[in-house]
N, C-alpha and C positions, 0 to 999 in steps of 0.2 A: 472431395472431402477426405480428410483425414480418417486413420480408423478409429481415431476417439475425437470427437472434439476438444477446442481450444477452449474454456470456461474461463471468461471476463469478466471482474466486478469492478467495480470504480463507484463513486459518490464520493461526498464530504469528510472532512475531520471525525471520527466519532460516530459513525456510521453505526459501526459492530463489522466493520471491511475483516480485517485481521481474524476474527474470531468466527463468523462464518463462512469464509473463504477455507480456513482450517478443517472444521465441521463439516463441510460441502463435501471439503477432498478426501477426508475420513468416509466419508460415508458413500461414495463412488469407487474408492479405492484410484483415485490419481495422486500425481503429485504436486504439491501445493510449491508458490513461487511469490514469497513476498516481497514487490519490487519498493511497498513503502520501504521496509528497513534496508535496502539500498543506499535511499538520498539520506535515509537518516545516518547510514554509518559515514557516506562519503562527508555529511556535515559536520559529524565527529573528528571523523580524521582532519579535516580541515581546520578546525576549532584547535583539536592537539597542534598542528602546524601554525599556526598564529598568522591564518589567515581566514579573512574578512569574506563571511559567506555572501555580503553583497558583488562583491568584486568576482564578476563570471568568469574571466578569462583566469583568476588564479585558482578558484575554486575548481574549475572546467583540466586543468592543469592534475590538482590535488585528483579528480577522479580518473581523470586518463591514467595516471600513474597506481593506483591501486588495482585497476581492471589489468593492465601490463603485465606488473610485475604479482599477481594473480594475489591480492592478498584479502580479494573481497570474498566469500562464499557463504551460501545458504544452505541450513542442513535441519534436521531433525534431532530433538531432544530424545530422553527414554521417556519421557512424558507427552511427546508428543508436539509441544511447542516449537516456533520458529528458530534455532538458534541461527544467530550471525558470529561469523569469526572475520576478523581484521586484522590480516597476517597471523597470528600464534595464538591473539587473543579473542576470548569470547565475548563480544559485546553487546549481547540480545540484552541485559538489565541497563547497562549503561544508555541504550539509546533511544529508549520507551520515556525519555523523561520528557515535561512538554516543553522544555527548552530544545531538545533534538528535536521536537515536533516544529517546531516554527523553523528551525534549522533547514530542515527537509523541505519545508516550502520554499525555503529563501533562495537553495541551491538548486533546486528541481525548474525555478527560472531561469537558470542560466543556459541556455542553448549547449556549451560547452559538456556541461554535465548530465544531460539526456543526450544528446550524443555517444557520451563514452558507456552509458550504463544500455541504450538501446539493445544494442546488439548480444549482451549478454544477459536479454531479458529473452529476445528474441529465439536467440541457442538453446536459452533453457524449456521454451514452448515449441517451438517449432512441429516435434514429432506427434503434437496432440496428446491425450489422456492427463490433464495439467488445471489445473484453476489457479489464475491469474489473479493479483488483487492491486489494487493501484487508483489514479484517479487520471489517468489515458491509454488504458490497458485498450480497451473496444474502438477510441479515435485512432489513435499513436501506432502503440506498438504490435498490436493485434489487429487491425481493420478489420480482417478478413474471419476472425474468430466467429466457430459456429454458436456458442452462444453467449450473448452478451446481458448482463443484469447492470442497471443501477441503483444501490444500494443507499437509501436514506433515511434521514428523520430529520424531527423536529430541531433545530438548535438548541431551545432548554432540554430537550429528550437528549441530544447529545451532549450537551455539556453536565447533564446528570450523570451518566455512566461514565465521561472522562472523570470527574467531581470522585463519582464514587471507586474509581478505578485507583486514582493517585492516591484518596484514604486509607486504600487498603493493603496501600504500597508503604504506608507512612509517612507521607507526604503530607504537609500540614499546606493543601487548598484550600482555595475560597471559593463556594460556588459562583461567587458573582465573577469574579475575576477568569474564571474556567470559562463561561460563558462569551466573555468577550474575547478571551483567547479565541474559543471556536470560531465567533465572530470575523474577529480579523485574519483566521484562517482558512477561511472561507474568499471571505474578500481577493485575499493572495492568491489564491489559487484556481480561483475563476476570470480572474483581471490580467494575470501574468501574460506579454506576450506570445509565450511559445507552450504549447499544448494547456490552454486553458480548460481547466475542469468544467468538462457539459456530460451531457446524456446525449450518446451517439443515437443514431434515426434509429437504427433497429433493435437499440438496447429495451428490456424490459423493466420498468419500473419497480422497484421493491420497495417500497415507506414500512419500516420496522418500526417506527410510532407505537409504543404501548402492543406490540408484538412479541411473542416471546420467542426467544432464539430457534428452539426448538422449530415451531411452526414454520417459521421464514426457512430454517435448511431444508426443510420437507419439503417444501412449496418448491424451492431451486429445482435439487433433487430432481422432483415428479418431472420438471419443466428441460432440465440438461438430459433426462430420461426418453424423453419422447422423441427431441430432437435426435439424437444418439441411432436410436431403432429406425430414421427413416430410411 
């Protein structure tokens, strides 16, 4: 066993992954590793490249080359928040929109492109004391992680907080239209050939359903806690 454990979240679209994975590592004092904004930036940079996030082997391309030539990283704000940089620039606001969202699903099937991002998901957890967020962090890339949560809710439950999330950004959504977003975000990412979104055997179920944020970190918390002390 490591001298801190590996902390794995994974579930759906809209979860609250990002935001209690943050929360989590705040409040353990690890460090947090946002592998969603990964496939989100590699789908960005592939979209600036004017290539076609269906097409694996060019996408799978577009990411081997930004893991290379090292211009993908993850970092911390003075606020706290995830930032991402892509090569020079910061692109933590550019890639939160729900069009990088589907983007990220699109690319995240391509074998090629988990591939190239594995191993520097891997490097970054390796040595333990880390919370993980992702949607095959406990299958995929962590198997072996001591502890693993999966993270859910409802689909209207999540497509309200995405709903209310894009409003507040200035985004003129529709709930209805967010909702099916989730929907077929969903679909895609449980269907996908290669690391389809499930709940690994020994993962812990978390349903944040009309849960308040607070509560659910605690609950984590109490539970990466005990493990940790054995």
């Amino acid at each position: 066993m490591r001298p801190r454990p590996v902390v794995a979240i994974d579930g759906p679209a809209g979860a609250g992954k990002s935001t209690v994975a943050r929360r989590l590592a705040d409040a353990l004092g690890y460090t947090l590793v946002d592998t969603g904004a990964l496939y989100r930036a590699v789908a960005l940079a592939a979209q600036r490249a004017g290539v076609d996030w269906g097409d694996g082997e060019a996408v799978g391309a577009v990411a081997r080359g930004v893991v290379e030539r090292r211009e993908l990283a993850l970092g911390r704000s003075e606020q706290g928040a995830v930032r991402v940089t892509l090569g020079d620039e910061d692109v933590s606001e550019a890639i939160r929109t729900a069009d990088m969202g589907m983007g990220a699903s699109r690319v995240s099937a391509a074998p090629a492109v988990r591939a190239a991002l594995l191993d520097l998901q891997r490097q970054a957890g390796e040595a333990g004391g880390v919370v993980l967020e992702g949607r095959d962090i406990g299958t995929v890339v962590f198997p072996d992680a001591e502890v693993k949560f999966y993270l859910t809710a409802t689909s209207d439950e999540r497509a309200r907080r995405r709903w209310a999330e894009l409003r507040a950004k200035g985004h003129d959504a529709d709930l209805s239209q967010t909702l099916a977003d989730v929907e077929q975000r969903d679909s895609q990412d449980s269907t996908r050939a290669v690391a389809p979104l499930r709940q690994a055997d020994d993962a812990l179920l978390v349903d944040s359903s009309g849960t308040g944020i607070d509560e659910v970190v605690r609950s984590m918390a109490v539970h990466v806690a005990r493990v940790a002390a054995k």
